[in-house]
N, C-alpha and C positions, 0 to 999 in steps of 0.2 A: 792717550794716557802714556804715560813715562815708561819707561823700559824698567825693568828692576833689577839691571846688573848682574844678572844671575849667572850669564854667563862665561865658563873656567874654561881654561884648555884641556883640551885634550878630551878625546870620548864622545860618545854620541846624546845628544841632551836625554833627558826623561820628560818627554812630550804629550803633552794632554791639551784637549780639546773640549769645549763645552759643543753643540749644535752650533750652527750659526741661526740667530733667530727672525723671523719675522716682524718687520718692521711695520703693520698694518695697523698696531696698536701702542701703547705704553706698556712696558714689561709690570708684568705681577710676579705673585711670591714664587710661583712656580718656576717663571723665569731665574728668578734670584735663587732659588734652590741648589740650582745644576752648577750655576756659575760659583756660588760663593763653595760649595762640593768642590770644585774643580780646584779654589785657591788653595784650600787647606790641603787639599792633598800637595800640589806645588809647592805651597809654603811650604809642608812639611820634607818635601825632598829635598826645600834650599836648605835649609835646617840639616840635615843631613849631611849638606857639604855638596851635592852633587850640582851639575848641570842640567839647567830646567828651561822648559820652553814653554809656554801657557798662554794659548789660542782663545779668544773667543771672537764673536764678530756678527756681522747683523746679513739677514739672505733678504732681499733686495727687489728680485726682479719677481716673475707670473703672472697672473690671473687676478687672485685676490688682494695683489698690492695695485694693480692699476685701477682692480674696479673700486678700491679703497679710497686714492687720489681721487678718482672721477666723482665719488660722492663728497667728496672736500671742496673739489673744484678747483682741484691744485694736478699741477702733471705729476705723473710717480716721481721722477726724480725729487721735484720737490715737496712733496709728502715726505720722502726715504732720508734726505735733508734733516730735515724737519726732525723727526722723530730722533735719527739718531744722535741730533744735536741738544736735543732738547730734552731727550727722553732717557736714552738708552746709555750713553758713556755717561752723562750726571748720576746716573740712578750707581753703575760701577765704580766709578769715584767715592759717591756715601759710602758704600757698601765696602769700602776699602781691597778691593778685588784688587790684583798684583799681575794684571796680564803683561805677557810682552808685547802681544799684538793685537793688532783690533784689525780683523777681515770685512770691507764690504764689497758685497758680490758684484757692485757697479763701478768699482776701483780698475782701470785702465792693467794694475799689474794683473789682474785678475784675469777680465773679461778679455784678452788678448791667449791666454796662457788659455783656457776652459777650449778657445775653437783651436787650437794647435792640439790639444788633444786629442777632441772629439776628430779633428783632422785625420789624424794617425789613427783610430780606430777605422774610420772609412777608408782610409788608405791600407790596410790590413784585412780589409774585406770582413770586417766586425758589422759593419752599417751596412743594410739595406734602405729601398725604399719600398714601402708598403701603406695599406688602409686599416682602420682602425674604428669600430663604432663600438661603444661602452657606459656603462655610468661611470660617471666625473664627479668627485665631489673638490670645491673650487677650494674650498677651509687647507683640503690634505696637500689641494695640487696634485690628486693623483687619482688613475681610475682604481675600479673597484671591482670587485670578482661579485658577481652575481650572489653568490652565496654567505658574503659579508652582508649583504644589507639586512636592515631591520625594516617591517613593514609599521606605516605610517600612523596615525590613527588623532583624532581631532583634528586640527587645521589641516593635518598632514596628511589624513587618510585618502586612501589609493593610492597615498606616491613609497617610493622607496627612500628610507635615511642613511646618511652614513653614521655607522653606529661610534665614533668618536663626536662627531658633532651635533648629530641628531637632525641634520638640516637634508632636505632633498637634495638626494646626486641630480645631476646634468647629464643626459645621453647627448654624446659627443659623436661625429663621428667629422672622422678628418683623414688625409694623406699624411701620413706622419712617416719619417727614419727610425727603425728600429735595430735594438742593440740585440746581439745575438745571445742574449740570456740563457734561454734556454738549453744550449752549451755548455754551460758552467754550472750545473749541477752537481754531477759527477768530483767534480775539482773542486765544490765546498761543502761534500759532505768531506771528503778526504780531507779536507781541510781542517774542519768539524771534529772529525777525528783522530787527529793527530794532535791537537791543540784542542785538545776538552776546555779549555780554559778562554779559550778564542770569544763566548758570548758569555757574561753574566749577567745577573745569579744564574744556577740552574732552571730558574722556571724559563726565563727568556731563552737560554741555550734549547730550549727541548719545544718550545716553541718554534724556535728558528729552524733546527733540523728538522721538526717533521712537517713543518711547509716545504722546502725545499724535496722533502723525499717524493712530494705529492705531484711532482714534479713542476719547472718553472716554465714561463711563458714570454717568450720573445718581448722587448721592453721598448715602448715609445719613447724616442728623445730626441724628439721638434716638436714643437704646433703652429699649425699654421693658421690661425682662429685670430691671433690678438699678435702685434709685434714688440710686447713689453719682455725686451729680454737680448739673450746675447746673440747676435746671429751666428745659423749655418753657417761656416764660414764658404760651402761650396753651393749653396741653393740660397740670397738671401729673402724669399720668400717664407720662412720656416725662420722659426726662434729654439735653440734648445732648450728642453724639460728644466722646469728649474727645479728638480734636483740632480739631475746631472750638473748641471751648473752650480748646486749647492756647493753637493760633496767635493768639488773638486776645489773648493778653498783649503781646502788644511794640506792642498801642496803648493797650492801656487801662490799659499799666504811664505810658507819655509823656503823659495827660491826656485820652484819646477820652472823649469824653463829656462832659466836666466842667471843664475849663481847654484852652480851643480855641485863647489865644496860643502856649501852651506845646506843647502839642501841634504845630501850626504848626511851631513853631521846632526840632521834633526830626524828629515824622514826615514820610515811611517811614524805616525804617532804610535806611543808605546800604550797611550790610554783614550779613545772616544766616549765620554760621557754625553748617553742622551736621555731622552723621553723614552719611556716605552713603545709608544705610540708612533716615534719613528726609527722602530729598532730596526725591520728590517729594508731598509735603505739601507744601514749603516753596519749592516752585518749579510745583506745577502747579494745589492746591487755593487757597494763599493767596493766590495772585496772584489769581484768578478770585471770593473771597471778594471782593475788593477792587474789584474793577471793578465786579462787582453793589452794591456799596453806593455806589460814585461816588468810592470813597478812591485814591491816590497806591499806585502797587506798588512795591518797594521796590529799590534800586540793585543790588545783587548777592545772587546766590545762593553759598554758598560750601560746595563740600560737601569735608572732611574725606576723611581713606582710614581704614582702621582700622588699632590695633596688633594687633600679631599678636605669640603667643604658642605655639611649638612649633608654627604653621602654621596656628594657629587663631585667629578675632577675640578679641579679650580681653572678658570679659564675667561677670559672675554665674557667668549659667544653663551654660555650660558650665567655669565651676569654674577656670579661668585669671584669674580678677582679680585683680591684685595691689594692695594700699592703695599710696597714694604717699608715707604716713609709714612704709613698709619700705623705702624707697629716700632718702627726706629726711633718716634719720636717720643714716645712712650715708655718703651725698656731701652734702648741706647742700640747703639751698632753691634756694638760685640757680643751685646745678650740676644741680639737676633742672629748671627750668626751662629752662635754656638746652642742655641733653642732647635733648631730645626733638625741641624746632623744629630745632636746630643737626644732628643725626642721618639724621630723614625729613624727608623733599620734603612739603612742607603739597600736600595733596589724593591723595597718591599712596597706598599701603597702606607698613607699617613693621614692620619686626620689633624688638622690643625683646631683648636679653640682658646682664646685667647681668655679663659679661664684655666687652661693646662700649661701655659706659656704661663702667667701670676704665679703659679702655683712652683712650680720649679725655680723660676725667676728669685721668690722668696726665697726657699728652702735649700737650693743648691749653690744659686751666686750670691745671694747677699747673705744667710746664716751661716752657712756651710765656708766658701769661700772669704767671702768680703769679710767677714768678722772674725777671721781668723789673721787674716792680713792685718787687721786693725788690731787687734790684741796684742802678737806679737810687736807692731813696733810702737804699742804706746808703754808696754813693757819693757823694753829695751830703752825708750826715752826715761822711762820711769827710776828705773833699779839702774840705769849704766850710762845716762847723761846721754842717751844717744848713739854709744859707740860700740859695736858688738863685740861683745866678753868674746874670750877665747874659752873651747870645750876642755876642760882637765880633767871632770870626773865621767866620763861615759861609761855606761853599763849594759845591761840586758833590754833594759828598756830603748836606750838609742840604737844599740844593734838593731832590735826590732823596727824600726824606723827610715834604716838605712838600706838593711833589708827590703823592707815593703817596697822602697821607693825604686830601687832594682827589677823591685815586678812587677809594678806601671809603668815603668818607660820601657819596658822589653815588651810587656805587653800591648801598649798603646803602640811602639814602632810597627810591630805584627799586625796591627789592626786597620790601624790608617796607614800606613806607608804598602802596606802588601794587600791587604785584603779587601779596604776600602770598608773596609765597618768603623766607619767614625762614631756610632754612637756606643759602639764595644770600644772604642779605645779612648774616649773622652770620657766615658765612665771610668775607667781602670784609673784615669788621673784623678779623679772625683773619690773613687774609693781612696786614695794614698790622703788624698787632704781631708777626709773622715776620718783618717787613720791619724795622721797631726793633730787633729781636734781632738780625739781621745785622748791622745797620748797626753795634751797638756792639763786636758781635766783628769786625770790620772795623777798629775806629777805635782799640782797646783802649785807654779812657782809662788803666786801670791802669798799663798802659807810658807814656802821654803825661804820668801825675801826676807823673815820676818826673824831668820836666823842670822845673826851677824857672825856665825863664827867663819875662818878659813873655808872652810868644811861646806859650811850652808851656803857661802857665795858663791865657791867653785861648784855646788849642786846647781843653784839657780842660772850661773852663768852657762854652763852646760844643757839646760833645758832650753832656755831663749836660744842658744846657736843653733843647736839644734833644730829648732821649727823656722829659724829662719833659712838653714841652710838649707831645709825642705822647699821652702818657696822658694829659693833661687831655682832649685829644679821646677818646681812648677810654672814658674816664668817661661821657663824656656821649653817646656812639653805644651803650653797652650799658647805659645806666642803665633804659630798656623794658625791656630782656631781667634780669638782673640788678641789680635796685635796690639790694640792701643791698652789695653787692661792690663795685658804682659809688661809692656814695657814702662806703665805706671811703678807696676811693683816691682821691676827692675830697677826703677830709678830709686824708690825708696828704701830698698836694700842696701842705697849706695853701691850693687855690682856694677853699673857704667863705667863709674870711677877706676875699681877694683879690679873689675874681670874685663872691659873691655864691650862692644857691642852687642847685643841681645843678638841679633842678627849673626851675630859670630861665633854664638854657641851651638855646639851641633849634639844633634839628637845622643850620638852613642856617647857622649862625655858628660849627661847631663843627670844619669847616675851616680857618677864619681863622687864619692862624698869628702867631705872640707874642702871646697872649691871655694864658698866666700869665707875671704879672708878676714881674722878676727880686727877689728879696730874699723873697718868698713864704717860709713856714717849712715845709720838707721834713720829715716825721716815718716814719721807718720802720714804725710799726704791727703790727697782725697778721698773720700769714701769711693773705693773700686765701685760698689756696687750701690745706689741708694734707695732709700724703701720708696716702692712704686707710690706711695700717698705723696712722696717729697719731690719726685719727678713731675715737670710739667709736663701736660698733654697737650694734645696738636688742636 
């Protein structure tokens, strides 16, 4: 995928991370969750003006990627191939994701940089060599503490499950290198608390700290079972853990190793968005990875909730995944982008049903939205040939207007730019164009056009700028969330002309009120949003 120029001088970027995922299968919604999460927030900080850096990537090597290929009858490499080529950048391209970079953990910059690491830990006397017997479960890639599991029952009875997958762990036992974890306790509860803000939401945070209090346990990173993976680079008998090998993409994707300005000027990431399910990797081994080598630990931890389907995570292995091109084809891109943040609370768990998706679909993009876009400019085609009247008589009522629109873009930047509650800040833009929609059934230019005097034209002309002028701001507060819908009703506005790139408007100016300028060419366009009966299905 193309880079998206996001790049200014000066300063250190605003970097964010999705997971690097599992390439075993085709991505579902869940996947497309985190990622399309991770755009809008980016988008939102290009929008801003700032310098942005925006990770995501595919994890490559272990256990259940080769025993995956082997039931294909394909080697992992070419299973890993395969998918990513087929699967995983096509599905981010639909989905109009804006990464800079794409990580795969089999990438040469990669798997060269992960054993010069791991190097330096064993060279610091961080690595021993020791043995290890355990349940394994192959789904997580990771053993399991005896008191996680769930006991079995039906097919499964008398074995032990891992309670994310539900599938029997593996008792492993092998010679493995272990990282000296259980040392870095001490250093992230301190951590912990000095940066209360270090894991989100609170439930995860409180999660995280009172595992860690309970104290940690020395951490396996080799196995020597299967050789799918990066080798020890000092025993090549042994592969390291692939998540040791995960985690350590999101430096050696920004330059560790090899270009130390660059590197500089992005790392740590400012923001790790994951799964819950793999928070602590990325909030209790990676940070502790990082201390033992002397490196910077990164700004937030941000763990996700999952969707839930008929009550269950969505996922593969239990056969609830749905593609996101059964539902894009359907409501369009940008109605599934902006359905899912706009729907669940980021970090909470979410149920999806594609009777709640119609349902909003109707009443917030196509009533609410789409039909206010279309009113305005068939009005303005109507009463002014097209060309937007200048505002002369404004009153109490557009103060009101101009106002509101002051407290959804302050409150949307506070929600999605800082707090990461997309669906509190794409509402607050939702409530401002409920607030346009009154205002014009309040003001009914239709009845005002019908006055020819001075008086009644500069009323009416003042009303149509007015809601158009609102949409130009709403253009450019949902252009992160929906790009291609933004920049439709940007072009209709005639702002391209006018104002210059959608792209080039930034967050804090997009209150300013009279920005488009009166005589701008009004074009009515396509329906933004169209009624799902008029959409074809897949």
């Amino acid at each position: 995928m193309a880079a998206t120029g996001s790049e200014k001088q000066g300063g250190k970027a605003y970097y964010v991370s999705t997971p690097i995922y599992y390439v075993n299968d085709a991505p579902h919604l869940g996947h497309a969750y985190t990622t399309v999460a991770g755009d809008v927030l980016t988008r939102w900080h290009r929008q801003r003006g700032e310098k942005v850096w925006y990770l995501t990537g595919t994890d490559e090597h272990g256990q259940k990627i080769m025993r995956t290929a082997q039931a294909n009858g394909v080697s992992p490499q070419e299973w890993c191939d395969k998918l990513v080529e087929e699967a995983w950048k096509p599905l981010w391209e639909h989905l109009e994701i804006a990464n800079d970079d794409f990580i795969r953990t089999t990438e040469k910059r990669h798997t060269d940089r992960v054993q010069e690491f791991v190097q330096a830990l064993y060279d610091k006397g961080e690595v021993y060599k020791g043995g290890y017997e355990g349940p394994y479960c192959v789904g997580c890639e990771e053993y399991k503490l005896p008191g996680e599991l769930l006991d079995g029952e039906g097919a499964f009875a008398g074995q032990k499950l891992c309670p994310i997958h539900k599938t029997p762990v593996e008792i492993l036992k092998e010679e493995n290198y272990f990282f000296r974890l259980s040392e870095y306790g001490p250093k992230l509860l301190e951590l912990y608390e000095s940066r209360p803000d270090f894991v989100q939401p609170e439930s995860a945070r409180n999660e995280v700290v009172n595992f860690v209090r309970q104290g940690l346990q020395d951490l396996s990173i080799s196995r020597s079972t299967f050789d799918w993976g990066v080798k020890v680079p000092w025993d090549e008998k042994h592969v390291i853990y692939v998540w040791i090998d995960a985690l350590l993409n999101y430096a050696t994707a920004v330059g560790y190793g090899t270009d130390q300005a660059r590197f500089d000027s992005v790392f740590p990431a400012d923001i790790h968005l994951v799964g819950k399910d793999i928070l602590r990797f990325h909030a209790i081994i990676w940070p502790a990875m990082l201390m033992a080598n002397g490196l910077p630990v990164p700004g937030r931890v941000f763990a996700n909730g999952w969707l839930m389907v008929g009550g269950e995570k969505m996922s593969k292995s239990n056969l609830t995944g749905i593609k996101p091109q059964d539902l894009t084809s359907h409501f369009g891109v940008d109605a599934y982008r902006w359905y899912f943040l706009r729907a669940i609370a980021y970090g909470q768990d979410g149920s999806f049903s594609w009777e709640d998706f119609s349902a909003r679909y109707t009443s917030e993009l196509a009533n609410d939205f789409g039909n206010l876009a279309s009113r305005v400019a068939a009005m303005v085609a109507r009463y002014f040939d097209g060309a937007l009247p200048a505002a002369t008589a404004a009153g109490p009522a557009e103060t009101a207007i101009s106002e509101g629109l002051a407290k959804a873009a302050a409150e949307a930047d506070r929600r999605i730019g800082e707090e990461l509650d997309f669906a509190g800040g794409i509402a607050a833009v939702f409530e401002f164009i409920r607030l346009v929609n009154g205002y014009l059934t309040e003001q009914e230019p239709w009845k005002v056009a019908k006055d020819k005097s001075p008086e009644g034209q500069a009323r009416l002309a003042t009303i149509l700028y007015t809601a158009a002028e609102a949409l130009r701001a709403v253009a450019v507060l949902l252009n992160p969330v929906m790009p291609a819908t933004a920049q439709k009703l940007w072009d209709s506005l005639g702002a391209e002309v006018s104002l210059g790139a959608l792209a080039d408007q930034r967050i804090a100016g997009a209150a300013d009120w009279g920005l488009l300028p009166a005589g701008s060419t009004v074009t009515k366009g396509e329906v933004l949003f169209p009624r799902l009966e008029e959409r074809p299905t897949a």
